[in-house]
C-alpha positions as CSV (number, residue, x, y, z in Angstrom):
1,X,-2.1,4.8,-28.8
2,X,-1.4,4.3,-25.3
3,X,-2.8,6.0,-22.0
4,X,-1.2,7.3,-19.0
5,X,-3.7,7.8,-15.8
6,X,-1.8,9.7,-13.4
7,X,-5.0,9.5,-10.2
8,X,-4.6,12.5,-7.5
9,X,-5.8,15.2,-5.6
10,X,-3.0,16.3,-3.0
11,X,-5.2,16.2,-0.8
12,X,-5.8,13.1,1.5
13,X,-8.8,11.5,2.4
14,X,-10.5,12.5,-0.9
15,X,-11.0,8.8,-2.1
16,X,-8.4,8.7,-4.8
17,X,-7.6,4.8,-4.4
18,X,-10.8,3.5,-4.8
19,X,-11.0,5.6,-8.2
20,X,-7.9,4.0,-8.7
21,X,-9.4,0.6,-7.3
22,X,-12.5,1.5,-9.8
23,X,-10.3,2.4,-12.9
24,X,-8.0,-1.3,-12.5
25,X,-11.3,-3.3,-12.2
26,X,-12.9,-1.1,-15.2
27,X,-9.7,-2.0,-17.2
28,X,-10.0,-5.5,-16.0
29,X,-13.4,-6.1,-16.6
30,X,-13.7,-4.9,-20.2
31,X,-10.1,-6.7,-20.8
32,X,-8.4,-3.9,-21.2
33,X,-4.1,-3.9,-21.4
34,X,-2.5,-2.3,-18.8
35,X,-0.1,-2.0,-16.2
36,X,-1.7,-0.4,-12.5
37,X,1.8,1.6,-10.7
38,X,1.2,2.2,-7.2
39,X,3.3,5.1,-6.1
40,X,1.6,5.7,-2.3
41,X,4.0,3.9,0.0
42,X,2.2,4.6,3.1
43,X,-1.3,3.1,2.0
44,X,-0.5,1.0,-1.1
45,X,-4.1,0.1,-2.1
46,X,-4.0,-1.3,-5.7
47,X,-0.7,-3.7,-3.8
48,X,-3.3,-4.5,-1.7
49,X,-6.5,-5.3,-3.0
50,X,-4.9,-5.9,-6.9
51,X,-1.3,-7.4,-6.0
52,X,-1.8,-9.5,-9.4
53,X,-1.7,-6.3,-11.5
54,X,0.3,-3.9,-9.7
55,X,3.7,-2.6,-9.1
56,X,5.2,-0.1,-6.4
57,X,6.9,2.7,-7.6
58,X,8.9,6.2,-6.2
59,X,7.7,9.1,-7.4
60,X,11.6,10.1,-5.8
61,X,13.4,7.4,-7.4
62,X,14.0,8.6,-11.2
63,X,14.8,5.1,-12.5
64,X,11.6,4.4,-10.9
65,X,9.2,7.1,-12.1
66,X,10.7,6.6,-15.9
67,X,9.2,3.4,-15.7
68,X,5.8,4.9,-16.7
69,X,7.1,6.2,-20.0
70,X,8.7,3.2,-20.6
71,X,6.0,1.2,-20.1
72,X,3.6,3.6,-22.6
73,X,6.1,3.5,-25.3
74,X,7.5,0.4,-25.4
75,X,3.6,-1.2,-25.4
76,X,0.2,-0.2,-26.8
77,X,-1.4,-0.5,-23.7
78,X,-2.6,1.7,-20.4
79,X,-0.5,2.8,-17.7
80,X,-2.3,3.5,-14.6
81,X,-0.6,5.6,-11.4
82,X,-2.2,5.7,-8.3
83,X,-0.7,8.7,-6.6
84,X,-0.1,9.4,-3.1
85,X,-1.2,12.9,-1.9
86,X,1.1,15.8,-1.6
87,X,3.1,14.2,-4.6
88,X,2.5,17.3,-6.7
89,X,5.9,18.5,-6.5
90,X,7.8,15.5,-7.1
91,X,5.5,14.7,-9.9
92,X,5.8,18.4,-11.8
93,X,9.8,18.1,-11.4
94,X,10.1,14.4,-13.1
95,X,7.3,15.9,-15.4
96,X,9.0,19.5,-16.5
97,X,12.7,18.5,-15.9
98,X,12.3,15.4,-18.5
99,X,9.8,17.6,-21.1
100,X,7.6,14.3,-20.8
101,X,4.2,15.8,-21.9
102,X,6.1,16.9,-24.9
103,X,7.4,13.5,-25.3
104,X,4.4,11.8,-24.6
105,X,3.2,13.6,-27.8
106,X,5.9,12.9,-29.9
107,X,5.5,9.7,-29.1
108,X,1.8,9.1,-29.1
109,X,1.1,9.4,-26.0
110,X,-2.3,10.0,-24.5
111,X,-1.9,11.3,-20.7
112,X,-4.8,12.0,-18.5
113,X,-4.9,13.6,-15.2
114,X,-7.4,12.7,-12.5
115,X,-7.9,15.1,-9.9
116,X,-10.4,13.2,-7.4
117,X,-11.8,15.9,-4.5
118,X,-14.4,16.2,-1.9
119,X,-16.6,18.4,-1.0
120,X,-14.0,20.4,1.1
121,X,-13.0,24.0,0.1
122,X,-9.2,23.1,0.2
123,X,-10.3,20.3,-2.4
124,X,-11.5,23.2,-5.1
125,X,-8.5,25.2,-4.0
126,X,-6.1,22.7,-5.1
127,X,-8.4,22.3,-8.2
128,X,-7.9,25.8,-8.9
129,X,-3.8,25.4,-8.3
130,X,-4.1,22.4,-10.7
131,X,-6.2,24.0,-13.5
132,X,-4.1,27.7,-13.1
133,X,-0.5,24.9,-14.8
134,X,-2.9,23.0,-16.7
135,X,-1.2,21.8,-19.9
136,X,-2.5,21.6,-23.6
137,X,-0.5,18.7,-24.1
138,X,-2.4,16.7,-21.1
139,X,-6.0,16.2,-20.7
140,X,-8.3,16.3,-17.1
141,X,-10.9,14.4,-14.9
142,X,-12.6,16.2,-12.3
143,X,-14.2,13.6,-10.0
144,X,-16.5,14.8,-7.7
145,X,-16.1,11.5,-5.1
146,X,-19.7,11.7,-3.2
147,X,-18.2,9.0,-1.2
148,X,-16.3,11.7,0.5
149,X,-19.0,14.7,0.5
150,X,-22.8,15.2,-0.3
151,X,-22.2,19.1,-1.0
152,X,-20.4,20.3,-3.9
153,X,-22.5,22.8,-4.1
154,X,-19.8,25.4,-4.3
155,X,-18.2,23.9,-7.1
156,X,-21.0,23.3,-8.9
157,X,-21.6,26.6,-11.0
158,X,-18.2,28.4,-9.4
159,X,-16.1,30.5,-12.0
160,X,-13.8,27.5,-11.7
161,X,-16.5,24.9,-12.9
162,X,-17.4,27.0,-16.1
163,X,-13.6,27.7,-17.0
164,X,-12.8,23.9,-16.3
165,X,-15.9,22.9,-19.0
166,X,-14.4,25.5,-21.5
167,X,-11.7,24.1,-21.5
168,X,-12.8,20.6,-22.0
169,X,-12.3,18.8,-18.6
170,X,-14.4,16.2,-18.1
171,X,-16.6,16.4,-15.2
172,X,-17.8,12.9,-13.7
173,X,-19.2,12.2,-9.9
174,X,-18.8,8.7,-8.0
175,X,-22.0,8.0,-6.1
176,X,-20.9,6.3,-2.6
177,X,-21.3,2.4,-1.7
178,X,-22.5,2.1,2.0
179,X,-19.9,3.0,4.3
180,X,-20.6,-0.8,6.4
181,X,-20.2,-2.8,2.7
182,X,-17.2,-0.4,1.9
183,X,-15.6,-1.5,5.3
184,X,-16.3,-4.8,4.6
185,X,-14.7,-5.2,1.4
186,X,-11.4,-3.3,2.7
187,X,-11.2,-5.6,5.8
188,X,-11.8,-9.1,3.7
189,X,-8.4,-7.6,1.3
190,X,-11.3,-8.0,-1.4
191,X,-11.1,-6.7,-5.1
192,X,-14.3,-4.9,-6.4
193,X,-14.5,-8.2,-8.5
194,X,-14.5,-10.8,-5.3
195,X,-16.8,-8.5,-3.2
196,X,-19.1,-8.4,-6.2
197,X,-18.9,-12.1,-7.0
198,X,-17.6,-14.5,-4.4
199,X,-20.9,-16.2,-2.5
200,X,-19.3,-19.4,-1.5
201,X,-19.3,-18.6,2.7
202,X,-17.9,-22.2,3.0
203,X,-14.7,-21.3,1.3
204,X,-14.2,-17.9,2.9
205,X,-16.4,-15.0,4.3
206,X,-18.1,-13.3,1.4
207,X,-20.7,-10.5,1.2
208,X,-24.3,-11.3,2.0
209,X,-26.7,-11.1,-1.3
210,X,-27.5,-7.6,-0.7
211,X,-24.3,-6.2,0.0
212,X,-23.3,-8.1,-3.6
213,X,-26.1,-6.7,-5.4
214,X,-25.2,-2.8,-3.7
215,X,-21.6,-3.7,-5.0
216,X,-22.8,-4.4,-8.2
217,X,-25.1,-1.6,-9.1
218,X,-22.3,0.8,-7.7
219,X,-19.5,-0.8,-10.1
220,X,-22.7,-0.4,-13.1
221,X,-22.8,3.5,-11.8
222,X,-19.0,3.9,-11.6
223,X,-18.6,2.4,-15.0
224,X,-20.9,4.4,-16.8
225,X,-19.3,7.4,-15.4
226,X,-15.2,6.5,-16.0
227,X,-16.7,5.5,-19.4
228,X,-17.9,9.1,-20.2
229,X,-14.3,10.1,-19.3
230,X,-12.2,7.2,-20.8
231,X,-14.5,8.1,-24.1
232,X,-14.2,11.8,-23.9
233,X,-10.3,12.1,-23.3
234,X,-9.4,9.4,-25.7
235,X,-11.6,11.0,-28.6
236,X,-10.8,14.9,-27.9
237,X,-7.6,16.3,-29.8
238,X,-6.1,19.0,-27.4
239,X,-4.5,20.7,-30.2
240,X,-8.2,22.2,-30.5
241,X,-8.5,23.8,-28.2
242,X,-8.9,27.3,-28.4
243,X,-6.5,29.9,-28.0
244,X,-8.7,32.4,-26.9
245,X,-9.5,30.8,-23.6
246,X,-7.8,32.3,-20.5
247,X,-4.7,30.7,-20.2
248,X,-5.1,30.4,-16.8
249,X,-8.1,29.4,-14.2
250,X,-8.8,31.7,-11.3
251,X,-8.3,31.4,-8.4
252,X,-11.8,30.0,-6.6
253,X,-11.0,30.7,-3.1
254,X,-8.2,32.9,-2.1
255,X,-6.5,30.5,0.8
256,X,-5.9,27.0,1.2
């Protein structure tokens, strides 16, 4: 069975390319087949930290954006998208004009949405719009990114939280790496893998020892985390789910 990750939020600044940047080295480190599509033109992270595995695509450009079912069908493998934000409705039209979730199934097809957010109340807003069209045929990631917020306290235990866990969306967090090693890494053009690993400060400038061993323990963290999820949506048959739940999520605030 293949895998489609389509990694968003709509909003910006919530952190979704590094999860994307955590999901590619995750899929690298555990040799994992896939192919990383990096549809945000303006900021192009996984071209530029993982140019070996990545390809740009338009979520505007049909022949482009077909590409992702293409590549899940014609290869058992993963297809990762990093989206850009506010790519929602070009997304939903390639989506519901094409019937792909419906295709996706016919053809084996296991897609995953990952809705990264902050601690922001627009961030649970657009969760809420997100949840209200959720589909039966397409399974979710809630990533609470505490790189980008320390309080998720009104998530946590909201209406939408509860109704998100009935209906089977996994719920992970990603702790933060310090804000100096996380520059550091983005300025040297550095993979998770390099800033990790590369110690050799004749050949280039690396990370000092402790910034290598706070890289590492975060990747362990992060790992352990997209595992839980990777696990969780691979394994869980969304034909299950009930069809008493509320078809649709409520609204958790009432303005965005």
């Amino acid at each position: 069975m293949s895998d489609i990750h389509f990694v968003g939020g709509e909003k910006g600044g919530v952190g979704k390319s590094v999860v994307a940047r955590l999901l590619t080295q995750y899929f690298i480190d555990h040799a994992k087949s896939f192919k990383a599509l990096d549809a945000d033109a303006s900021h192009g992270a996984l071209l530029r930290f993982y140019a070996d595995y990545s390809q740009p695509i338009s979520l505007n450009d049909t022949d482009d954006t077909d590409q992702i079912m293409q590549l899940a069908v014609e290869e058992n493998q993963t297809v990762l998208v990093d989206l850009p934000s506010q790519s929602k409705t070009s997304l939903n039209n390639w989506l519901s004009e094409n019937e792909i979730l419906p295709l996706a199934q016919e053809n084996n097809v296991n897609v995953v949405f990952w809705h990264v957010m902050d601690d922001s109340v627009d961030a649970s807003n657009l969760l809420s719009q997100t949840m209200t069209h959720a589909s039966t045929l397409a399974k979710y990631v809630i990533v609470k990114n505490y790189g980008r917020g320390e309080d998720f306290s009104q998530f946590e235990g909201s209406v939408l939280e509860q109704e998100a866990m009935n209906r089977g969306v996994q719920i992970i967090s990603i702790n933060p790496l310090q804000s100096a090693t996380m520059r550091k890494i983005d300025r040297l053009n550095y993979s998770f893998w390099a800033a990790a690993n590369n110690s050799n400060s004749r050949a280039s400038e690396c990370l000092g020892l402790m910034e290598r061993q706070r890289v590492k323990y975060w990747l362990k963290n992060s790992y352990q985390q997209i595992a839980q999820a990777l696990n969780a949506t691979k394994q869980r048959d969304n034909q299950t789910i009930s069809s008493e739940l509320p078809t649709i999520v409520r609204p958790y605030l009432t303005t965005v």
